[in-house]
C-alpha positions in Angstrom: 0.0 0.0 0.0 1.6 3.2 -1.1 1.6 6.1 1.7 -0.3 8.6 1.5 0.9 12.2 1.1 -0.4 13.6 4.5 2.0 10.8 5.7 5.3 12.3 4.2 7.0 15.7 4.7 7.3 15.8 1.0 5.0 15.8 -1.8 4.9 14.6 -5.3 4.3 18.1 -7.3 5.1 17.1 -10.3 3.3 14.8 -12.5 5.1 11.9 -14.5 4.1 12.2 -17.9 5.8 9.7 -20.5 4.7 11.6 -23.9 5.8 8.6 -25.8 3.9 5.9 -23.9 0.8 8.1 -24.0 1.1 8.2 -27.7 0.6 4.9 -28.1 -1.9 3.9 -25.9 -5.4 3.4 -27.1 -6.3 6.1 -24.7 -5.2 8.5 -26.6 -7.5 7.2 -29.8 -10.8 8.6 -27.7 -12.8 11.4 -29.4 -11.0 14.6 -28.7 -13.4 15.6 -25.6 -13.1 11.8 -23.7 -9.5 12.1 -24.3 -9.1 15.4 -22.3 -11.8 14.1 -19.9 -9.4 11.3 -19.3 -6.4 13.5 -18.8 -7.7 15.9 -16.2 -8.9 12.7 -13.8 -5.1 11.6 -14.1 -4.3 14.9 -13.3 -6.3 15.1 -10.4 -5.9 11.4 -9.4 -2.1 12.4 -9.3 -2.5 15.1 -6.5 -4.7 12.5 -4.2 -1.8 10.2 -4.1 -3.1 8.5 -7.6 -6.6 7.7 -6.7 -10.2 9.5 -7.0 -13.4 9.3 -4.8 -15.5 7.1 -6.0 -18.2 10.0 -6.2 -19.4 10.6 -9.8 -20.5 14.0 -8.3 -17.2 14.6 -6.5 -14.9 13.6 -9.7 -17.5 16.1 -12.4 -16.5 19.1 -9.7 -13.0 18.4 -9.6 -12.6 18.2 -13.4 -15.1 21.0 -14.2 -17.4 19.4 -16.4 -21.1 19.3 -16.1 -23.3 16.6 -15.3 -24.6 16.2 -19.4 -21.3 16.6 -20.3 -20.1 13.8 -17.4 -23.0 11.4 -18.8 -21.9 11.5 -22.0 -18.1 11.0 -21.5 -17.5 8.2 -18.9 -18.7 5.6 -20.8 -15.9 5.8 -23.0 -13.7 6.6 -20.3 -14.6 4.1 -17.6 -13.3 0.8 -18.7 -9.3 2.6 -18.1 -9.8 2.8 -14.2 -10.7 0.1 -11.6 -13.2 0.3 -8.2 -10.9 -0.7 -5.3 -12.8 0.2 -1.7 -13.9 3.9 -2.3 -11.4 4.6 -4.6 -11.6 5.0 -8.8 -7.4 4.0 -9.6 -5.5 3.9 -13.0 -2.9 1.0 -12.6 -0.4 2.9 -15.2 -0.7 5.5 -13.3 -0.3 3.6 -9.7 2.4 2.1 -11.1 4.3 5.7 -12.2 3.2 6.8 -9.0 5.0 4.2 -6.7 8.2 4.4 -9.1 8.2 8.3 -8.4 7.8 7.6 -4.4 10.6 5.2 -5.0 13.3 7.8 -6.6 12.2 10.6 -4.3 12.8 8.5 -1.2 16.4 7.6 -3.1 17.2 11.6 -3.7 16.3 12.2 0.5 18.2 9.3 1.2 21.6 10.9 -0.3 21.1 14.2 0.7 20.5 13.4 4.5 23.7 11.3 3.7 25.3 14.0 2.0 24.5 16.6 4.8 25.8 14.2 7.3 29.1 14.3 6.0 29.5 17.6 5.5 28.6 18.0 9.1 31.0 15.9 10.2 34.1 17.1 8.0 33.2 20.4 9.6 33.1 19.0 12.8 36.6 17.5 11.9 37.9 20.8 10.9 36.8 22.8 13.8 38.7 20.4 15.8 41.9 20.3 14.1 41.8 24.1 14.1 41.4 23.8 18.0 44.6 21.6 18.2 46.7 23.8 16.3 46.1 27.1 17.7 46.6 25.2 21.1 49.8 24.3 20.3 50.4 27.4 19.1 49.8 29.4 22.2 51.7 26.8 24.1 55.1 28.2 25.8 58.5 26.9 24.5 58.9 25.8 28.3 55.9 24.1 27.9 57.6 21.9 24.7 58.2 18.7 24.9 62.4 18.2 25.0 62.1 16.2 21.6 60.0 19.2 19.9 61.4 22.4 19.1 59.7 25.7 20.3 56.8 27.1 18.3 58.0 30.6 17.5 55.3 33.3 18.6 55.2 34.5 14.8 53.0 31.0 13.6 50.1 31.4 12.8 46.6 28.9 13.7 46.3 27.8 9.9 50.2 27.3 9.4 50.4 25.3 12.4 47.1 23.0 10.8 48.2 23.2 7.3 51.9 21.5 9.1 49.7 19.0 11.0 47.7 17.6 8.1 51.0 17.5 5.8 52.4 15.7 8.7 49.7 12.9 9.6 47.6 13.1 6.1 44.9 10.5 6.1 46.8 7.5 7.0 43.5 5.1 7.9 41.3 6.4 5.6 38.5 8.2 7.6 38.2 11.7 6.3 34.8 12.0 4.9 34.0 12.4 1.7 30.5 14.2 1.2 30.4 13.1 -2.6 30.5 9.4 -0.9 27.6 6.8 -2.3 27.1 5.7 1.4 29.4 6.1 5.1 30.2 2.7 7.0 30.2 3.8 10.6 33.0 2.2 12.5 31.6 3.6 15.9 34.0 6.0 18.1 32.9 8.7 15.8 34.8 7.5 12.9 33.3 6.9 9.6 34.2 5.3 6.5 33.4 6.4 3.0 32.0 3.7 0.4 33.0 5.9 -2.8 31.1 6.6 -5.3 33.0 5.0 -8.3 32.9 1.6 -6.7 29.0 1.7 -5.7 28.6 2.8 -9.0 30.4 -0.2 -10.6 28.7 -2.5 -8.4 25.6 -1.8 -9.2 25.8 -2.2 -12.4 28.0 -5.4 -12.0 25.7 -7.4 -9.9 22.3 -5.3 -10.5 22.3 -3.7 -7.1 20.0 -0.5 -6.2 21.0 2.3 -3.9 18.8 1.0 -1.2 21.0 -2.7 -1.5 24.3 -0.3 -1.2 22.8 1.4 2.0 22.2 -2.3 3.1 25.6 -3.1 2.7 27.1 -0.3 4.6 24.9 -1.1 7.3 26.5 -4.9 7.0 29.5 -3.7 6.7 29.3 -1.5 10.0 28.5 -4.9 12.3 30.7 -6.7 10.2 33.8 -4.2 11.6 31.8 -4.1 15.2 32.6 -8.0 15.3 36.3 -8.2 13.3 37.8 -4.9 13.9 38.7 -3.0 10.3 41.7 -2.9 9.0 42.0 -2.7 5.2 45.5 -2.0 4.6 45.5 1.0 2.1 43.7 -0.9 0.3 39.7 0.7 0.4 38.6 -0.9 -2.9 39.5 -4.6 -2.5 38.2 -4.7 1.1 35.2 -3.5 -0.2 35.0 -6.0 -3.0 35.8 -8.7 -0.2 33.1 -7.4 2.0 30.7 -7.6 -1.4 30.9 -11.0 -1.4 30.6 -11.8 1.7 27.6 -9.8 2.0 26.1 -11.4 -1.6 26.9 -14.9 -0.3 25.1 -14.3 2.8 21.7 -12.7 1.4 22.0 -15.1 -1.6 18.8 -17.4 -2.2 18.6 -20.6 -4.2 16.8 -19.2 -6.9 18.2 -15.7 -7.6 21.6 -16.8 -9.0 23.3 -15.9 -5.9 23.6 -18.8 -4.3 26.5 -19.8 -1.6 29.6 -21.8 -2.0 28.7 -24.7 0.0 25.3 -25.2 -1.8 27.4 -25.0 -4.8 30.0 -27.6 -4.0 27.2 -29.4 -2.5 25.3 -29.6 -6.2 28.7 -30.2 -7.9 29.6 -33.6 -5.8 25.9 -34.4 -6.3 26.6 -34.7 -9.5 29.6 -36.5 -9.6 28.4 -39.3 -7.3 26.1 -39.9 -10.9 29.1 -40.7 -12.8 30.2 -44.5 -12.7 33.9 -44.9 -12.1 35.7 -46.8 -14.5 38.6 -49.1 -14.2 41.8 -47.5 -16.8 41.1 -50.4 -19.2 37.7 -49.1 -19.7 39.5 -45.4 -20.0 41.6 -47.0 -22.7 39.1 -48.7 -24.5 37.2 -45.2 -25.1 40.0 -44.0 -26.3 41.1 -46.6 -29.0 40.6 -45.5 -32.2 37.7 -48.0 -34.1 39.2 -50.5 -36.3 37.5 -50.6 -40.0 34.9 -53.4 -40.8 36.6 -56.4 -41.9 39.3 -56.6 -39.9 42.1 -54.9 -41.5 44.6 -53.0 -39.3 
């Protein structure tokens, strides 16, 4: 059941129109006046969450035609929508309509995600900018003996510009806002599933952005349980992790399925195979002798 719109923060504004499907549908072969009929009850079925009363009365106020004109033009326009409880729905249309519900649910997702990330690379920032003009307010007494003095002429952003030359990104957690999802490794650290990869994934193995949301969320208790360590190496952890996580969600039927039920199918179907004894290998193999006799 799709929701409703007084359900959501947002609203579908905008009505899906596929000009070329519309084209060719034997809608669009009603008289000129049924076909406009036709076109304002999607219109107005599309703002009540793609469905209309159904109140003949109701429906000949919303469209602004009159009740001669409403007599006249149902008929040919009734057999494209379908009773269900007190509702008149178009199952094109229903079907547009979830799609669009679909995709605007995707676009929230990644801007939520998005805004995360920017939050949090600010929050990194103003952090790092605390640090360094910490340490450079700090007397030279103050200095560890290892460490030379930090002259009074530094500045904040020297000091921080020096600190991230210095320590860089080494493990990989700076945030990238342009990310297709963050694995959160708890401890406030987070870890970016890039774009480029989620986008080759998808399109390797037929994922959607909801299944790469999944995966992060694996991949978060995965690194709860095993600790993460991926050695520089972002991109073939990830691609380990993918198939761990495919293996696991795999079902017999959507060409998925795990190892063991592989191996299991494959000795299955050697146990069917008679042994034989090498004489009976070489026999096969001997090429047939003519009829007759002759060598």
């Amino acid at each position: 059941m799709m929701p409703r719109t007084e359900e959501r923060a947002d609203k579908l504004r905008a009505e899906w129109f596929w000009v070329d499907r519309w084209v060719s549908s034997s809608a669009f072969l009603l008289p000129v006046a049924a076909r406009g009929l036709y076109r304002e009850m999607l219109s107005q079925a599309w703002i009540r969450d793609a469905r209309l009363p159904n109140d003949h009365a109701a429906i000949q106020r919303a469209t602004g035609v009159s009740a001669k004109e409403w007599a006249a033009l149902w008929p040919k326009v009734a057999a494209y929508w379908r009773v269900e409880g007190d509702w008149l729905v178009n199952d094109t249309q229903v079907e547009i309509y979830r799609e669009a519900l679909r995709r605007a649910d995707v676009a929230t997702a990644k801007a939520r995600s998005g805004a995360d990330a920017r939050w949090k690379r600010e929050q990194y920032k103003g952090t790092a900018q605390a640090d360094a003009q910490a340490d450079a307010q700090a007397l030279p007494g103050q200095c560890p003996p290892s460490l030379s003095p930090i002259r009074s002429s530094a500045t904040p952003q020297t000091v921080a510009g020096a600190r991230r030359a210095s320590y860089g990104d080494p493990h990989g957690f700076r945030v990238d806002a342009n990310a297709a999802a963050l694995i959160d490794l708890g401890g406030e650290r987070v870890v970016s599933v890039p774009a480029g990869w989620a986008t080759k994934a998808c399109r390797e193995y037929g994922l959607t952005d909801a299944d790469v949301q999944a995966f992060a969320q694996w991949c978060a208790a995965y690194t709860r349980r095993h600790g993460f360590e991926d050695g520089g190496k972002r991109l073939a952890w990830l691609d380990a992790r993918l198939a761990e996580w495919r293996a696991e969600r795999a079902r017999p039927n959507d060409g998925l399925r795990p190892a063991s039920e592989f191996l299991s199918a494959r000795a299955a179907r050697a146990a069917d195979v008679p042994d034989l004894t090498p004489e009976q290998r070489r026999a096969l193999l001997r090429p047939a002798r003519p009829a007759g006799g002759q060598s």
